[in-house]
C-alpha positions in Angstrom: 104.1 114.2 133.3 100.3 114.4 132.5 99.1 113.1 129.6 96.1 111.1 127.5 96.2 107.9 126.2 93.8 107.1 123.3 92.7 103.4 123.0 90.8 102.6 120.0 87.2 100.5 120.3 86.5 101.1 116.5 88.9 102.3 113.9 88.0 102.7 110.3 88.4 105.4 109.3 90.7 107.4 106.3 93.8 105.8 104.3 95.6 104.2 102.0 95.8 100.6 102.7 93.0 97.6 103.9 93.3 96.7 107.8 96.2 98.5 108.7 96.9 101.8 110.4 98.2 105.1 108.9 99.8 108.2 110.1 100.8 111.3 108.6 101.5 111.0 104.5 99.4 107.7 104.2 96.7 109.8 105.4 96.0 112.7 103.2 97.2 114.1 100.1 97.4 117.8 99.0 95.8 118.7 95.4 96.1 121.7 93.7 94.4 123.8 96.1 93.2 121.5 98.8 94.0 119.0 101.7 92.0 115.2 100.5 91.8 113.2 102.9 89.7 111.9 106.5 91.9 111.7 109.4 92.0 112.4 113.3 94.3 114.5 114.6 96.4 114.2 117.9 98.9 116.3 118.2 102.5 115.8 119.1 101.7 112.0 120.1 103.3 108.6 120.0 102.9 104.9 121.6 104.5 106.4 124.7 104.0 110.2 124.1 107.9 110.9 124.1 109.8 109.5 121.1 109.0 109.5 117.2 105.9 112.4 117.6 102.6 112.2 115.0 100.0 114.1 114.5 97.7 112.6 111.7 95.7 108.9 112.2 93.9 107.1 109.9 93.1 103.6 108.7 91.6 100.5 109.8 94.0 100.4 113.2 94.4 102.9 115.7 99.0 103.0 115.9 101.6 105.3 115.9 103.9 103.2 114.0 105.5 104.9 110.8 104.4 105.2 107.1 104.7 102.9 105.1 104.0 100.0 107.2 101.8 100.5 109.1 100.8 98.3 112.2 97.9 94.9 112.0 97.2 95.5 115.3 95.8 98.6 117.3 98.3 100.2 119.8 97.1 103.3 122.2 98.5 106.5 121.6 99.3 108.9 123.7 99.7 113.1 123.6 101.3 115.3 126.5 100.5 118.4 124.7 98.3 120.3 126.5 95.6 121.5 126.5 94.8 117.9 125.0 92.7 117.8 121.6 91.6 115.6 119.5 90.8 116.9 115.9 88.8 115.6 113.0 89.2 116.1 109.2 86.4 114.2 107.0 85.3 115.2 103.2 83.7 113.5 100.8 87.1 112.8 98.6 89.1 109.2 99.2 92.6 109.7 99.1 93.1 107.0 97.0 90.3 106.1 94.2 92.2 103.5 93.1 91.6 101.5 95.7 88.2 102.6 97.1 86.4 99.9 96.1 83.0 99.3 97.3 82.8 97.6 100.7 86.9 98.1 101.6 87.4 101.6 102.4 84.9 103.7 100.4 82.2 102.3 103.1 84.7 103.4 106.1 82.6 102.9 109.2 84.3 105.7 111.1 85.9 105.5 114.4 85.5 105.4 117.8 88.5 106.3 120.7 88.2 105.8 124.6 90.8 108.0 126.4 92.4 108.1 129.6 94.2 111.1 131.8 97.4 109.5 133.1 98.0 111.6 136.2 100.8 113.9 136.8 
């Protein structure tokens, strides 16, 4: 089946937690009115683009391995939704204050993804 496989050059970007990945709740939280958080969106995806479907990345790795972990280590993703997208959700909020501490992930660098169309 045709799909994309994103493979990250530079990831920092979003999150809860210092050099690991995040998806889905470690990536953004809702407050009273609004969505805080930056993330990248790939919909319906996963490390092979069939089991255990995301949709929300953020963090210091690019993986598709579950909250609360994480993954040390970037892993490609990959979507078979089509049409493919990518999305991308950025304000000036951190999702965690706490921890946004300067020079861990208040200075986030941002990200940088290099895809590939697997044929069909």
């Amino acid at each position: 089946m045709c799909s994309i496989k994103w493979t990250a050059i530079n990831m920092d970007y979003g999150g809860l937690y210092e050099s690991v990945s995040g998806t889905e709740l470690n990536c953004h939280r809702y407050d009273i009115i609004e969505d805080i958080g930056d993330y990248i969106v790939i919909p319906m995806s996963s490390l092979n683009g069939h089991n255990l479907l995301n949709n929300v990345y953020c963090g210091q790795r690019l993986s598709a391995q579950l909250f609360p972990q994480g993954s040390g280590v970037d892993e490609p993703v990959v979507s078979q939704l089509k049409p493919f997208q990518l999305m991308v959700r950025s304000d000036s909020f951190p999702i965690n204050p706490e921890i946004s501490t300067p020079g861990i992930l208040s200075q986030q660098k941002g990200f940088q993804l290099r895809y590939e169309q697997i044929p069909c």
